[in-house]
ZAVO-930482 format. One record per residue (C-alpha): residue in one letter; x, y, z. Coordinates in steps of 0.02 Angstrom, whole numbers, padded with zeros to 5 digits, always signed. Layout:
<nodes>
aXYZ
...
</nodes>
This chain:
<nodes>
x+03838+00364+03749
x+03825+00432+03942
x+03882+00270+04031
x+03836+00340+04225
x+03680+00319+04317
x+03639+00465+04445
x+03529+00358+04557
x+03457+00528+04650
x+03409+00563+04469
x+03317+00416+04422
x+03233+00437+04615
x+03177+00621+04555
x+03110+00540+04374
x+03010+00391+04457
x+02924+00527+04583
x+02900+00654+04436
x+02810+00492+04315
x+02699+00456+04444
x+02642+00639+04537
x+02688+00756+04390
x+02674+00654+04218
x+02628+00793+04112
x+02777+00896+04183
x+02923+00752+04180
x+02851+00692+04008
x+02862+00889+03929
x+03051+00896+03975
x+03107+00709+03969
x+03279+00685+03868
x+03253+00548+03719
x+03418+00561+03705
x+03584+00507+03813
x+03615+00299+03761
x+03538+00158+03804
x+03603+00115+03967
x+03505+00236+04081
x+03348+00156+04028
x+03419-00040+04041
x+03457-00012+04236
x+03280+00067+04264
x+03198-00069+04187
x+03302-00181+04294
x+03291-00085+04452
x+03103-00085+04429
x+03087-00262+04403
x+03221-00310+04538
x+03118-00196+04663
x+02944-00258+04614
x+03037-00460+04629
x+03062-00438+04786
x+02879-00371+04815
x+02827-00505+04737
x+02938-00631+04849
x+02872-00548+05019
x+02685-00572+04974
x+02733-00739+04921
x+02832-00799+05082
x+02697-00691+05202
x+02532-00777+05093
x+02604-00952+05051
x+02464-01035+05145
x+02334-00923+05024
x+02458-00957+04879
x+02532-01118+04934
x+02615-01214+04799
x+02657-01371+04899
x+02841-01414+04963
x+02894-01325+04823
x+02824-01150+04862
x+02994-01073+04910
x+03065-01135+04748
x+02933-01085+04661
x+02954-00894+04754
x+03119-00879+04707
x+03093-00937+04530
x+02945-00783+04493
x+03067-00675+04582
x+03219-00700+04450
x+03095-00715+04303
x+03023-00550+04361
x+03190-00466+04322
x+03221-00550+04162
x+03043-00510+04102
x+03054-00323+04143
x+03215-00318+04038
x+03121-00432+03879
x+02963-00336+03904
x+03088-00152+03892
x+03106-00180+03715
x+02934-00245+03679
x+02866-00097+03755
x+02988+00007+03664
x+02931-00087+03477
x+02751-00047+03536
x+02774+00144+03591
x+02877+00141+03430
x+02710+00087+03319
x+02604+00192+03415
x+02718+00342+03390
x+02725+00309+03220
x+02534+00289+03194
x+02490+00455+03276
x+02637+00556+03170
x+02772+00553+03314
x+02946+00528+03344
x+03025+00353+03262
x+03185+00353+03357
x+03200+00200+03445
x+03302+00256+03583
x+03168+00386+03627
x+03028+00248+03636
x+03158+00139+03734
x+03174+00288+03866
x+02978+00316+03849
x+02946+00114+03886
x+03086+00123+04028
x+02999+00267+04114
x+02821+00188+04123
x+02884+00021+04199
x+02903+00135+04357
x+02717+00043+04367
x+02787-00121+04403
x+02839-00097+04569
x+02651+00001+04590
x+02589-00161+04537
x+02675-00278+04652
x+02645-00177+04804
x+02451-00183+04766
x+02477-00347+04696
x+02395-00427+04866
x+02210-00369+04844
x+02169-00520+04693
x+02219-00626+04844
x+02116-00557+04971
x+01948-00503+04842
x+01921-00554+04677
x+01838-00403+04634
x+01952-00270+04721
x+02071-00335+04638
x+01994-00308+04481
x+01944-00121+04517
x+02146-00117+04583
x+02204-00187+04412
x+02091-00091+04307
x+02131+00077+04399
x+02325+00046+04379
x+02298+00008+04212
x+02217+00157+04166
x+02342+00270+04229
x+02486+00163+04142
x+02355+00203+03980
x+02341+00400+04043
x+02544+00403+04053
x+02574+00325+03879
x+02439+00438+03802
x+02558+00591+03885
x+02724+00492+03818
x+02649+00485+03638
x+02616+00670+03632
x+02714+00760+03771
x+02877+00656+03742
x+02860+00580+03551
x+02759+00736+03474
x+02618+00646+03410
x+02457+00712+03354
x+02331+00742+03515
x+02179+00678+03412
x+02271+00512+03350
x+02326+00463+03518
x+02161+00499+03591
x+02083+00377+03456
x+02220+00248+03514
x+02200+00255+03696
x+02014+00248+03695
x+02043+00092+03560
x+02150+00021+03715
x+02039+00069+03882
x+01919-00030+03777
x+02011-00177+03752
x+02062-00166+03951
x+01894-00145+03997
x+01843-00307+03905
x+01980-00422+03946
x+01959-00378+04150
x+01787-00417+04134
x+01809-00574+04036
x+01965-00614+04155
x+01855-00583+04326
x+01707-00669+04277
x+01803-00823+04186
x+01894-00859+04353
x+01709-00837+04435
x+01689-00987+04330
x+01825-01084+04370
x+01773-01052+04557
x+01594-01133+04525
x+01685-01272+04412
x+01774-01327+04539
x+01648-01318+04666
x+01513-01409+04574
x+01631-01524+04512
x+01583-01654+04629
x+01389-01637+04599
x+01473-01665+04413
x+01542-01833+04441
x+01385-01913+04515
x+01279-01859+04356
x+01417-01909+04266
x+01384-02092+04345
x+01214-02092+04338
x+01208-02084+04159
x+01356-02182+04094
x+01292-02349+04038
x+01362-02489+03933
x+01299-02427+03745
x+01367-02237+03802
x+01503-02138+03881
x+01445-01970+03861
x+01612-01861+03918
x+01503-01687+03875
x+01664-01628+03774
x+01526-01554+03642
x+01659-01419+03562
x+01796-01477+03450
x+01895-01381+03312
x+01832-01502+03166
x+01726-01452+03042
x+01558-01488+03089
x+01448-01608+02994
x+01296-01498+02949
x+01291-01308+02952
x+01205-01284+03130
x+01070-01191+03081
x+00956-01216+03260
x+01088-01164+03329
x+01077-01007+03258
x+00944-00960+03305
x+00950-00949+03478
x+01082-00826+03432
x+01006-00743+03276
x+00970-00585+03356
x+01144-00535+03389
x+01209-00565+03202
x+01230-00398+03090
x+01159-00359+02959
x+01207-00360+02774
x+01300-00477+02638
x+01439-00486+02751
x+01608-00456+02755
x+01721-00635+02727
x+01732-00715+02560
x+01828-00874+02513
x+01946-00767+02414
x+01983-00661+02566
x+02011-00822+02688
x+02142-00876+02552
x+02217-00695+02545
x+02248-00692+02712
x+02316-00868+02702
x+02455-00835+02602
x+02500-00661+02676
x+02502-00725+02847
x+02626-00879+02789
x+02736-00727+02741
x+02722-00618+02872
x+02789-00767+02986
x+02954-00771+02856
x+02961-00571+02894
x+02899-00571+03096
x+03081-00475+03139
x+03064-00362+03001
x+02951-00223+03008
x+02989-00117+02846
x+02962-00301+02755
x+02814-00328+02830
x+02736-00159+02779
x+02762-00201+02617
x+02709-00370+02615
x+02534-00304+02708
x+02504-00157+02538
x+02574-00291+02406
x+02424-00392+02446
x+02305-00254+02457
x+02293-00181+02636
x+02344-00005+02649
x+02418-00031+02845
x+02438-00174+02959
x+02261-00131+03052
x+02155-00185+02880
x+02254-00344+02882
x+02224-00375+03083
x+02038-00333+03061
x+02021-00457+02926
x+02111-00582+03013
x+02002-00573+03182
x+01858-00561+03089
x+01894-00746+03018
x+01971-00789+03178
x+01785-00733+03272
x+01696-00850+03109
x+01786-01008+03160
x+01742-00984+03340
x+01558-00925+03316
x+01538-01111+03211
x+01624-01215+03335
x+01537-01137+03452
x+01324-01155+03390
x+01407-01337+03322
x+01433-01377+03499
x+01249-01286+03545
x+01173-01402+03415
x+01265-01560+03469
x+01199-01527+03659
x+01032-01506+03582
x+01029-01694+03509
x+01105-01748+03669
x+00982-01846+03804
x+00881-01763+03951
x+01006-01854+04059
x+01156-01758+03942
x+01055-01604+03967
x+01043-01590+04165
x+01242-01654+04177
x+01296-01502+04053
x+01184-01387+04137
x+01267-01418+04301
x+01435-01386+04218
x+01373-01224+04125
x+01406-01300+03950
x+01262-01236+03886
x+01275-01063+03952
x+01479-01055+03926
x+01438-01129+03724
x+01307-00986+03682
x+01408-00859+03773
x+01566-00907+03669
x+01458-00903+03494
x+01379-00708+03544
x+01542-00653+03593
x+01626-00727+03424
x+01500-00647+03331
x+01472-00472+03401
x+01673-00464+03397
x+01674-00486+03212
x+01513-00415+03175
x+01483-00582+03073
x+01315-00596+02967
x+01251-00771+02950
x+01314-00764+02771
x+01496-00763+02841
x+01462-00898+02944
x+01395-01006+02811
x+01587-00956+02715
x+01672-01005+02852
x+01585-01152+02838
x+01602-01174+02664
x+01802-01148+02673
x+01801-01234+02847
x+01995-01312+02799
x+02071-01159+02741
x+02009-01045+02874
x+02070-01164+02993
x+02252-01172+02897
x+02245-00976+02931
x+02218-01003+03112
x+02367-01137+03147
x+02473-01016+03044
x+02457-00893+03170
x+02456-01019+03320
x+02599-01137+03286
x+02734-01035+03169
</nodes>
């Protein structure tokens, strides 16, 4: 194991990531020990900390956090560090997946030196860190755009650097932008939302007073994780046009599979070759079947709670009505309940098993959530 750094070197290798990918990925040594790639990491997280600290200390009254916003500063700026060593080695786990998906190289040192090399984004990030601040939505288009170069340079990593097949790591990138894509939209106009929450909070609390009388306290918290008491079936259909079609896809035996295998998987999380063979003994042939299967549930018990709490605010009073309104329930409820179900492609005959096997669909979910 080489134990020098050539800092002119790793100078030469940040430059050639960024202008010349294709070129510095071709040629770059997976090979040469692990301690090249540990002071990258940390010499891209210590330089994009103290980014981080100088838009903090030059926009504190933008990002104020009180009397405590120096502490605060310094705080993100040492956690910054430690995170871009921690988040090294789960890039390096993930590259290592990917690489093994698309037929590549399985040599964790190579995917360590693959994740190391792409962190030269962090820095990128903090730099352009500033425009969220300034515009919601340049920020997003900022985000989104970094982003999809970090994708463009792992898709070169996967098959420049790891040898995997073109065509398979095309297939996982595109998987990826789309899953970027969504979650920037969902993040920009979710925060739009907080924005108008807190702004017509106040018209809020005077409805809220108008209709709070002696024989009710109506607190509008219409979604809750129980099982509902009826199947919501009007509900439904306000949303029926965006259910698929067909028999369906969950099945009270499949809920209960995926039960038990997930209360395994959590014995095994640190052991991936256990895992694998924990995921075919019960009938998947790769981890992907048994992650489809489990978001597919995961989308059922949202869809429910979701047209549960659409049905409650439809027995609720005029009053109840104009108060949620105000606060978007309504809107935020049946946007919840079509995402849910175009995400799992859910028929209403999965719904109504979810329904049916409300407790151990549930005992699935807190698997996952608490162990």
């Amino acid at each position: 194991m080489k134990n020098t750094f050539d800092f002119n070197k790793f100078i030469a290798d940040s430059k050639n990531t960024l202008f010349n990918p294709k070129g510095y990925f071709e040629s770059m040594s997976t090979t040469g020990g692990m301690v090249e790639p540990l002071l990258k990491a940390l010499i891209y997280g210590l330089v994009a900390a103290i980014i981080n600290a100088i838009w903090f200390f030059a926009l504190g009254s933008v990002v104020s956090f009180g009397m405590f916003g120096g502490a605060f500063g310094v705080v993100a700026s040492i956690m910054t560090i430690i995170g871009a060593i921690i988040g090294l080695f789960i890039g390096a786990v993930i590259i290592l997946l990917l690489s093994s998906i698309s037929g590549g190289n399985t040599d964790f040192e190579a995917s360590l030196r693959v994740s190391a090399s792409l962190m030269v984004l962090m820095p990128i990030n903090a730099v352009l860190g500033v425009f969220p601040v300034l515009s919601g939505f340049i920020g997003v288009i900022v985000s989104l755009a970094i982003s999809l170069y970090g994708l463009y340079l792992l898709y070169l990593a996967l098959t420049k650097t790891m040898k995997g097949k073109d065509e398979t790591a095309r297939i996982i990138i595109y998987v990826l932008i789309g899953l970027l894509v969504i979650v920037q939209v969902i993040g920009f106009f979710g925060r739009r939302a907080a924005r108008k929450f807190t702004t017509d909070f106040s018209k809020f609390e005077k409805i809220y007073d108008e209709t709070k009388s002696d024989e009710q306290n109506a607190d509008y918290n219409y979604y809750s994780n129980k099982k509902p008491d009826a199947f919501p079936t009007k509900a439904l259909e306000v949303v029926r046009v965006h259910l698929s079609t067909g028999s369906g896809s969950i099945t009270k035996e499949m809920i209960e599979k995926l039960v038990k295998l997930t209360e395994e998987l959590n014995k095994h999380e640190n052991e991936y070759t256990s895992m694998m063979e924990l995921v075919k003994e019960f009938g998947y042939t790769d981890i992907s079947e048994y992650t489809n299967d489990y978001l597919v549930v995961i989308s059922g018990i949202t869809a429910v709670s979701s047209l549960n709490a659409m049905e409650q605010l439809m027995k609720a009073s005029e009053k109840e009505k104009k108060a949620a309104e105000g606060f978007l329930v309504d809107e935020m409820l049946k946007n919840a309940a079509i995402q849910s179900i175009l995400s799992g492609k859910l028929t209403e005959s999965d719904l109504i098993t979810i329904f049916n096997n409300w407790d151990s669909a549930k005992d699935l979910e807190n698997k996952t959530v608490t162990e």
